[in-house]
C-alpha positions as CSV (number, residue, x, y, z in Angstrom):
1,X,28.0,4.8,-14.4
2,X,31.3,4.2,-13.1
3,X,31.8,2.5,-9.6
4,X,34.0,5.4,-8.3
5,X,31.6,7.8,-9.5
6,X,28.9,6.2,-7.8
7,X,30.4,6.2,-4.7
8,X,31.0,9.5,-4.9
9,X,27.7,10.6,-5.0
10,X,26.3,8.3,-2.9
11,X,29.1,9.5,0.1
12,X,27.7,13.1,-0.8
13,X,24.3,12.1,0.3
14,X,24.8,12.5,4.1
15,X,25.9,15.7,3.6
16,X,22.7,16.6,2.0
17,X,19.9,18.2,4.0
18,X,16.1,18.1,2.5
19,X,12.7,19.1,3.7
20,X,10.2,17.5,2.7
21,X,6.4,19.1,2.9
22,X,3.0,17.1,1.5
23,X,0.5,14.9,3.0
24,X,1.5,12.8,5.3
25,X,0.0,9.2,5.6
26,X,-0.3,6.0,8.0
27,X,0.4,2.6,5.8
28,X,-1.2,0.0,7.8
29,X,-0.7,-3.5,6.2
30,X,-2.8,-6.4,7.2
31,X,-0.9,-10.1,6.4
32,X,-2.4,-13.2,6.4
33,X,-4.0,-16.2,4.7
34,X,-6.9,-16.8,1.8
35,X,-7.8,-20.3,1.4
36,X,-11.6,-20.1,1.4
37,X,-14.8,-18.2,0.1
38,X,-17.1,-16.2,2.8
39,X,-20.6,-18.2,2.6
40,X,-21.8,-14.7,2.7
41,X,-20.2,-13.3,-0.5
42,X,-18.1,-14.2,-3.4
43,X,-15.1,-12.4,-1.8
44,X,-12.2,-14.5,0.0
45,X,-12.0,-14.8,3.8
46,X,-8.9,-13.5,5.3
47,X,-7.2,-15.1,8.2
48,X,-5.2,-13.0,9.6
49,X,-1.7,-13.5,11.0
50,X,-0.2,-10.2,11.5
51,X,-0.8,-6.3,11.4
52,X,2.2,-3.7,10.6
53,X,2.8,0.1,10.2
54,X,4.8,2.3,8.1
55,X,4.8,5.8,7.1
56,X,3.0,6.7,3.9
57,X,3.3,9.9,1.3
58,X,5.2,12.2,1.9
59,X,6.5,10.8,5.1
60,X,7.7,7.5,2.9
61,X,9.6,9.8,0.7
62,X,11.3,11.2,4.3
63,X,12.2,7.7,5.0
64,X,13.4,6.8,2.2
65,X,15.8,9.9,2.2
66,X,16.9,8.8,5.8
67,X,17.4,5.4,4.7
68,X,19.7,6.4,1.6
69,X,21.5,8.6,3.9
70,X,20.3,12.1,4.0
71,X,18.9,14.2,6.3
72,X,15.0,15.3,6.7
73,X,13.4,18.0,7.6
74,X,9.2,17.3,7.5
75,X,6.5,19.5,7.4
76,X,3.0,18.3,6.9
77,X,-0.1,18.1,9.1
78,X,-1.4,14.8,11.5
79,X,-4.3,15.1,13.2
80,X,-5.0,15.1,17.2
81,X,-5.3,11.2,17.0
82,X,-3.9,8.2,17.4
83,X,-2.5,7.3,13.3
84,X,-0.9,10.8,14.2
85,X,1.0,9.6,16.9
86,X,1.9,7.1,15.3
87,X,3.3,9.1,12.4
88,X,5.8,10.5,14.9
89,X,6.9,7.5,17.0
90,X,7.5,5.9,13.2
91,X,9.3,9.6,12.2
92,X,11.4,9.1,15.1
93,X,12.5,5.9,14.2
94,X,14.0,7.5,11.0
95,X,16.1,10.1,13.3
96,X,13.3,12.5,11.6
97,X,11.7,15.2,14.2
98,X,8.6,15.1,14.0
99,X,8.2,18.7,16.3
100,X,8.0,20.9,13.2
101,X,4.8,18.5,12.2
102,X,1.6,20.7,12.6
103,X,-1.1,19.0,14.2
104,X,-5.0,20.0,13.9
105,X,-8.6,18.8,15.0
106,X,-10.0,19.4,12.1
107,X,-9.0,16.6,10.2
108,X,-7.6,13.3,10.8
109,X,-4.8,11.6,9.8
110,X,-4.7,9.9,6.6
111,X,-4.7,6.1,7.2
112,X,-4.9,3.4,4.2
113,X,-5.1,-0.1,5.2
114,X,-4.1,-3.0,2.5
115,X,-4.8,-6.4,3.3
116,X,-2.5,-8.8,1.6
117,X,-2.6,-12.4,1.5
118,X,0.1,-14.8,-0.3
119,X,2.2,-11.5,-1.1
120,X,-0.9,-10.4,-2.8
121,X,-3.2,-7.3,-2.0
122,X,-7.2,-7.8,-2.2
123,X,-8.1,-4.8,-0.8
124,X,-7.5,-1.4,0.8
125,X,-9.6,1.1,2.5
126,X,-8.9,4.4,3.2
127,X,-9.6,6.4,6.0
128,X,-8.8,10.5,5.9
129,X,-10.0,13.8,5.0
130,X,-9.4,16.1,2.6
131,X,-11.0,19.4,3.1
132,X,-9.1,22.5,2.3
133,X,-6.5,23.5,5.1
134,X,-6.9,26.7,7.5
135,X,-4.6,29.3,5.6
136,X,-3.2,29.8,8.9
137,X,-1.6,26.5,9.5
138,X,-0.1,27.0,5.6
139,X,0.8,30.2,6.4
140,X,3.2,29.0,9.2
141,X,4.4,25.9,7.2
142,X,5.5,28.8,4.5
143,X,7.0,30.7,7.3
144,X,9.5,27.6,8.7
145,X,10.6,26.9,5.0
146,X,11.5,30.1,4.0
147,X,13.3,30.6,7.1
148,X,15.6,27.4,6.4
149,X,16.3,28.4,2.8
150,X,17.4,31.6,3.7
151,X,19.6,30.8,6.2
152,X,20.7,28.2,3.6
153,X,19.9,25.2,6.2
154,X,18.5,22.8,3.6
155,X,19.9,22.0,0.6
156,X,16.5,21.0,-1.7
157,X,12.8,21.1,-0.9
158,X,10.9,18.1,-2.0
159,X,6.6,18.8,-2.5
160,X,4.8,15.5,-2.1
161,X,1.3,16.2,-3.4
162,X,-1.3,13.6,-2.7
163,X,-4.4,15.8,-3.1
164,X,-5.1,15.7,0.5
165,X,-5.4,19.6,0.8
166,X,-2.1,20.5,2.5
167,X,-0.7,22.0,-0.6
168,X,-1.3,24.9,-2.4
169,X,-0.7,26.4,-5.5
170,X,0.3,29.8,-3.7
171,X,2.0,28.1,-0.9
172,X,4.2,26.0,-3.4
173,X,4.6,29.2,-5.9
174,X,6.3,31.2,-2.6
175,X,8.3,28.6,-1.2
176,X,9.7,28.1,-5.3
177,X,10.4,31.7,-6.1
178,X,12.3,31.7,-2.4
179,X,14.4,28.7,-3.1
180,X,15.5,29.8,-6.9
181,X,16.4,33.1,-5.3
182,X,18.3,31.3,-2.7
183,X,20.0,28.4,-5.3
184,X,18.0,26.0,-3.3
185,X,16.6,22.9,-5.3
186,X,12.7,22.3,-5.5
187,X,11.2,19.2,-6.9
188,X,7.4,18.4,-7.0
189,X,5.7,14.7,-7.3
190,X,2.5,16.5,-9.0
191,X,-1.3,14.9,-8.3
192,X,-3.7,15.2,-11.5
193,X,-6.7,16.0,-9.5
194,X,-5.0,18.9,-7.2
195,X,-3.2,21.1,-10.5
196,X,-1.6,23.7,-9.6
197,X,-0.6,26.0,-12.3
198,X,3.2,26.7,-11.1
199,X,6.7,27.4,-12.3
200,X,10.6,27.5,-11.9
201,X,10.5,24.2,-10.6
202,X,13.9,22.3,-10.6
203,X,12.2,19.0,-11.2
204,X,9.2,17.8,-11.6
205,X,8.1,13.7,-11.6
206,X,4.5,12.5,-13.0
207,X,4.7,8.9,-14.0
208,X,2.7,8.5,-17.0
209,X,-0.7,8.2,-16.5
210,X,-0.2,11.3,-14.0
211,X,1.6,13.5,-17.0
212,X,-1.0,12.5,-19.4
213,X,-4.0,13.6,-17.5
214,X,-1.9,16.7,-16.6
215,X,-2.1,18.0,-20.1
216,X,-5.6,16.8,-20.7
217,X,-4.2,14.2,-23.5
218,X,-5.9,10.9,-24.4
219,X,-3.3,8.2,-24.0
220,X,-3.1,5.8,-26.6
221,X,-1.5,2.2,-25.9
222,X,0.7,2.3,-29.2
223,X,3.1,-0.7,-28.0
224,X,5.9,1.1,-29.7
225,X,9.5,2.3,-27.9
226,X,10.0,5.0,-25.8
227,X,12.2,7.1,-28.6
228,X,9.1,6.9,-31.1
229,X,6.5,7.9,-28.7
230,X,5.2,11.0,-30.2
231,X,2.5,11.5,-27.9
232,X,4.9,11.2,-25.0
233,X,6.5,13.6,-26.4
234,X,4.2,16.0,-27.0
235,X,2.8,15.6,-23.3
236,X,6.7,16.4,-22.3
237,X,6.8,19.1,-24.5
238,X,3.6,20.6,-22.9
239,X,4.8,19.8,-19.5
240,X,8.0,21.9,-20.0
241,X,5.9,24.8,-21.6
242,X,3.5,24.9,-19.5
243,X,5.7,24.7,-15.6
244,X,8.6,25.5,-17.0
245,X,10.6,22.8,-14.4
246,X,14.4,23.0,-15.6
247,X,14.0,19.3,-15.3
248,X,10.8,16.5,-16.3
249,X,11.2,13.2,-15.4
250,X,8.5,10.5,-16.0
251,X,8.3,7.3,-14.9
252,X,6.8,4.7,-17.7
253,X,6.6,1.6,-15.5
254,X,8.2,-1.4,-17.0
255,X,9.7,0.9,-19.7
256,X,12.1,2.7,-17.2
257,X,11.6,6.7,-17.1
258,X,12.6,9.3,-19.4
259,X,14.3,12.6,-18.6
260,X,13.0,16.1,-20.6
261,X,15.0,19.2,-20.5
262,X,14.1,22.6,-22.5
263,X,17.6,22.6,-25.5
264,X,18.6,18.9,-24.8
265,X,17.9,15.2,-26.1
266,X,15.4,13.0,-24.2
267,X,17.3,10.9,-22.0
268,X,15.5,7.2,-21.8
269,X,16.7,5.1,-18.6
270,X,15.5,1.1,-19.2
271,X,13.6,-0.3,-16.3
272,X,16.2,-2.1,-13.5
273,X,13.0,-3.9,-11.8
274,X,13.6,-7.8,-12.1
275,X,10.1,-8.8,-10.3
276,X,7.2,-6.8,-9.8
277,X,5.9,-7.2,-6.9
278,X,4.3,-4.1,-5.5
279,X,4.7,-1.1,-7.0
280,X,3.4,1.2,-3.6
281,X,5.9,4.3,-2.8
282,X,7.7,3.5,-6.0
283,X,7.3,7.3,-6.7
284,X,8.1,8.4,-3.4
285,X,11.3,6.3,-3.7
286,X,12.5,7.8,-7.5
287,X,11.7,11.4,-6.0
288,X,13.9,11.1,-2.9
289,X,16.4,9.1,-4.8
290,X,16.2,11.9,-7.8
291,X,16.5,14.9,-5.8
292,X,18.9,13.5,-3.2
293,X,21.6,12.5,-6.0
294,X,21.1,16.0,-7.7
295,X,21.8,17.9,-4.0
296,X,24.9,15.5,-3.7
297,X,26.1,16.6,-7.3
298,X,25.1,14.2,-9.5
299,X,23.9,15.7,-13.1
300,X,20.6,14.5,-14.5
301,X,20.7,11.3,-15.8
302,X,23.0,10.5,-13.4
303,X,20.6,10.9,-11.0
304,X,18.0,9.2,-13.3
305,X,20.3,6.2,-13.6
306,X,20.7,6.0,-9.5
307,X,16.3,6.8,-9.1
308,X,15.7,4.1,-11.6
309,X,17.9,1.2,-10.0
310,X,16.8,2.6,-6.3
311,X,13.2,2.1,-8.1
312,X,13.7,-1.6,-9.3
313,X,14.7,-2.6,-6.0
314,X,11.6,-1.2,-4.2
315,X,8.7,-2.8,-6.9
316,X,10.7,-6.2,-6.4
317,X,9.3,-5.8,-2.3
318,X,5.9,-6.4,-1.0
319,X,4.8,-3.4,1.3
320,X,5.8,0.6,1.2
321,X,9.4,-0.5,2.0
322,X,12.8,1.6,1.2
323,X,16.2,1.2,0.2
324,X,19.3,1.4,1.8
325,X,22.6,3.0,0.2
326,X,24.1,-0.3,0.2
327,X,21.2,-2.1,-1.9
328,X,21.3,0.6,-4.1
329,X,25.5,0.4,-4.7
330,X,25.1,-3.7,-4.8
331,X,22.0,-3.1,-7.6
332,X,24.6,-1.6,-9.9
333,X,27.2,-4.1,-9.8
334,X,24.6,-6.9,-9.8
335,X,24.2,-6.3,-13.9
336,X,28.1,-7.0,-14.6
């Protein structure tokens, strides 16, 4: 892509305005030192040196929209606790309001602590619940998004499904049929274990494993390119059949991603990443990055192109970290 082109899109972003809807986590990262085994099991001792928080799910992919320069709307639940204040003071941090947040006793907030020692994770353990949400508390999450696209106050909606039970296949199938009516973008970051059987999607972004296990397909590890990948193929093929998205994009790890479109060639975008270090809210990073170059008028594999470098510089951090508009510009020009 051309420098001046580039620009372009990326001076559109803070023009853009996206809300963003999903489960919402806590990231809690626990950093120290492993130099020794526990005398009471073969599993290391941790010293610790520090303890830090970020936001997680779909409040990473808010972030990370905020940090490339758009604006956020978020909707999502927190429970009456403590992760879910912290959720907001960490929203607000981000110039994100965290008001429109719904916040029940029912459930708690979703909080997964990694420990890492030497830039290495050992563990992580998860504390949340998933039961199914009260209808009502979807009903008025519905009501506050189709209220902003038809007043045309957001620009694309971004689903971030993590199979926590905030989502719906009803909730999301409203929401879309609203937003096409409305020319508002909607893009979806799909979880295998929560399908919901939807359509009219502008985007939507499995990695692999996630689009294999959406069709039911046994994935094979052929070793062979991208372009020959027939069973890729035919898991893209039933992808597009089955959601009908007008765009697929699927992430292939250290292969890069590859863009599907119903009448048009595969597009295959190589991998930017130089190290791999951590590959934690890589997703949530290509999805904000994806659907905020498409809102600033970037076409398709332009915004593939600018979701794959914004990708490579994320997986080359330790932590869920984001990127900034400026990383993402100096990541192009890097390569000449």
């Amino acid at each position: 892509m051309k420098k001046k082109r580039l620009e372009q899109i990326v001076r559109n972003f803070s023009n853009v305005r996206i809300a963003v809807v999903g489960d919402l986590m806590l990231d809690v990262y626990i950093w120290g030192d492993a130099s020794r085994i526990s005398p009471e099991a073969p599993v290391p001792v941790v010293q610790v040196k520090e303890k830090s928080s970020c936001l997680g799910g779909a409040a990473n992919v808010m972030r990370n929209v905020v940090t490339l320069g758009g604006k956020v709307s978020a909707y999502g639940v927190v429970g009456d606790d403590y992760d879910g204040r912290e959720v907001g003071s960490l929203l607000k941090k981000y110039d994100i309001d965290p008001s429109t947040l719904s916040v029940t006793k029912e459930r708690r907030t979703t909080n997964k602590q990694r420990v890492i020692a030497s830039a290495q994770q050992l563990l992580r353990v998860d504390f949340e619940d998933t039961i199914e949400l009260d209808e009502a508390i979807r009903q008025q999450i519905v009501e506050k998004l189709i209220m902003l696209i038809e007043n045309k106050a957001v620009d694309a909606v971004i689903f971030e499904d993590y199979g926590k039970g905030v989502l719906s296949e009803k909730m999301l199938q409203t929401v879309i049929d609203a937003a096409r009516e409305n020319g508002i973008i909607t893009a979806l970051d799909p979880k295998p274990g929560h399908l919901m059987q939807i359509s009219n999607l502008t985007v939507m972004k499995p990695n692999r494993n996630e689009a294999f296990a959406m069709t039911g397909m046994f994935q094979r590890k052929n070793g062979c390119s991208v372009e020959k990948d027939t069973d890729l193929h035919e898991v893209a093929d039933r992808l597009l059949e089955q959601w009908q998205p007008e765009q697929l994009l699927i992430s292939l790890a250290s292969q890069g991603m590859a863009l599907f479109r119903d009448n048009a060639d595969m597009v295959v975008i190589p991998t930017r990443a130089r190290e791999v270090y951590d590959v934690s809210g890589a997703g949530d990073t290509v999805i904000a990055a994806y659907t905020l170059s498409i809102a600033a008028g970037a076409n398709p594999e332009e915004a593939a192109e600018i979701a794959n470098h914004a990708a490579g510089i994320v997986v080359g951090k330790v932590g869920t970290v984001t990127v900034s508009k400026e990383e993402l510009i100096d990541s192009f020009w890097r390569e000449d």
